[in-house]
Every structure is written in C-alpha cells, then in structure tokens.
Legacy VTK file of the C-alpha trace (Angstrom):
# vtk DataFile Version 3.0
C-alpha trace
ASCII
DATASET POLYDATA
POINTS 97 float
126.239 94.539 110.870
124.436 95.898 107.556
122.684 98.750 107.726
118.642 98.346 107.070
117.985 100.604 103.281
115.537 102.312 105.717
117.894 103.502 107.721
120.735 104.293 105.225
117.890 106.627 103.231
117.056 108.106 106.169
120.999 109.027 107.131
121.404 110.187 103.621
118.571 112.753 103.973
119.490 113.912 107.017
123.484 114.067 105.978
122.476 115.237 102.320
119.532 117.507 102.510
120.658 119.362 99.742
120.383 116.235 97.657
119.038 116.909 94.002
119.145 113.937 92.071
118.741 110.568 92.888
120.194 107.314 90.547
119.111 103.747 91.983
118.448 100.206 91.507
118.275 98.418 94.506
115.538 100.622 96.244
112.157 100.027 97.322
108.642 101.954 98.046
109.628 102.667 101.685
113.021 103.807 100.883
111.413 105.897 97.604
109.087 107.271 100.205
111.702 108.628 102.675
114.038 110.017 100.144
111.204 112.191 97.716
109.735 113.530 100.936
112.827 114.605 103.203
114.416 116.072 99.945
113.249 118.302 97.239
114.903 115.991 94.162
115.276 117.678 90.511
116.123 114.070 89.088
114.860 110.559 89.684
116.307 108.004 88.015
115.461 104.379 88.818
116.407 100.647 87.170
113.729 98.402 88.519
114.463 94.948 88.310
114.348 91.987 91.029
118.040 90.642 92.124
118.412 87.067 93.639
120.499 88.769 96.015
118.118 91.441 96.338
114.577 91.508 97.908
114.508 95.570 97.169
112.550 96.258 94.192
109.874 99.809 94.196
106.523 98.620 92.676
103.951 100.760 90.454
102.701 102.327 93.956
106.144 104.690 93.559
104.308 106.526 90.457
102.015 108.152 93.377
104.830 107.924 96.102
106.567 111.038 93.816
103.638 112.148 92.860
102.726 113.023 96.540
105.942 113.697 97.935
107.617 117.110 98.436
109.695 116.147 95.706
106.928 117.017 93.594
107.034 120.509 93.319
111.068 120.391 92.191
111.415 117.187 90.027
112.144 118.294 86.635
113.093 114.775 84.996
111.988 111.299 86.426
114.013 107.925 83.981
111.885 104.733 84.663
113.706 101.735 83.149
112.572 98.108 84.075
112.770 94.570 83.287
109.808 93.791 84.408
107.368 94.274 82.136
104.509 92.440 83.269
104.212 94.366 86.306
104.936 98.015 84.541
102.930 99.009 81.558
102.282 103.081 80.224
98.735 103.360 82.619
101.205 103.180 85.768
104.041 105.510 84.378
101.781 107.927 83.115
100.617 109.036 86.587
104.583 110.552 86.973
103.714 113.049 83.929
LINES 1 98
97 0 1 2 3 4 5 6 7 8 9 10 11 12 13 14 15 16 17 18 19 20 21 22 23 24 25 26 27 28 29 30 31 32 33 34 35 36 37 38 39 40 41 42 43 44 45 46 47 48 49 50 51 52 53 54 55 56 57 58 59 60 61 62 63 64 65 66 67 68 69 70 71 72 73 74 75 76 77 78 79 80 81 82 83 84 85 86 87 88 89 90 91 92 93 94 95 96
C-alpha cells in the first residue's frame, strides 16, 4: 500500500530532524505545514505545478504556512518557481520576504 504524503512528511521529520533544506514538487499545504514546523529548514525550495497524476499541489496559503512555522527563525533562502501563474502573482510571494 502507498504511503499517505502526510504520513511520509511526518516519518521524515521524525527520522530526519536534523533536516536543513527541503527541494519538492509534489507537496501540498498540509505536508508544507508538518515539515517547516517539526524542522528548523535553512532552504525551501518548491516547483508548484498541478500533475494529472498528482492531486498535491501547496497553494498561496504556504507564503504564511513558513512564515509561521518554526522554520522561520532559520530559513535563510526560500526558491518559489510555478506554472501557475494565475493563481501566484508578487502580492502572495512577497509575504515570504
């Protein structure tokens, strides 16, 4: 059986505490959520599109997922790259600076 993204970002915190920098595409707000708060990432790097195969996708609600994570305090770069557009403009990026 396949593992729920829930539950494989909560066994990587707990197996990787020490985690620093995080690289993703197929992740969304819940899984964003987990992830900034049960580690203290340096790094965030993040592809957002939407997949046929894939109904993960982190919305403009992430911007204030890092922003009030524990990640906070240690993220020292944060990449944003997206295909969508329409949904992502500078207004919901900014809120990451």
């Amino acid at each position: 059986p396949r593992m729920a993204p829930t539950e494989f970002f909560e066994q990587l915190a707990l197996a990787a505490p020490m985690l620093r920098r995080l690289s993703a595409v197929d992740i969304d707000d819940e899984c964003m959520r987990i992830i900034c708060n049960r580690c203290q990432l340096e790094e965030i790097n993040l592809f957002i599109t939407r997949r046929d195969q894939s109904d993960l996708c982190v919305t403009p609600a992430v911007v204030d997922i890092i922003v009030k994570s524990s990640s906070a305090a240690s993220l020292r770069k944060a990449t944003v790259s997206s295909t969508l557009a329409a949904e992502w403009g500078a207004a919901e990026l900014l809120g990451i600076v």
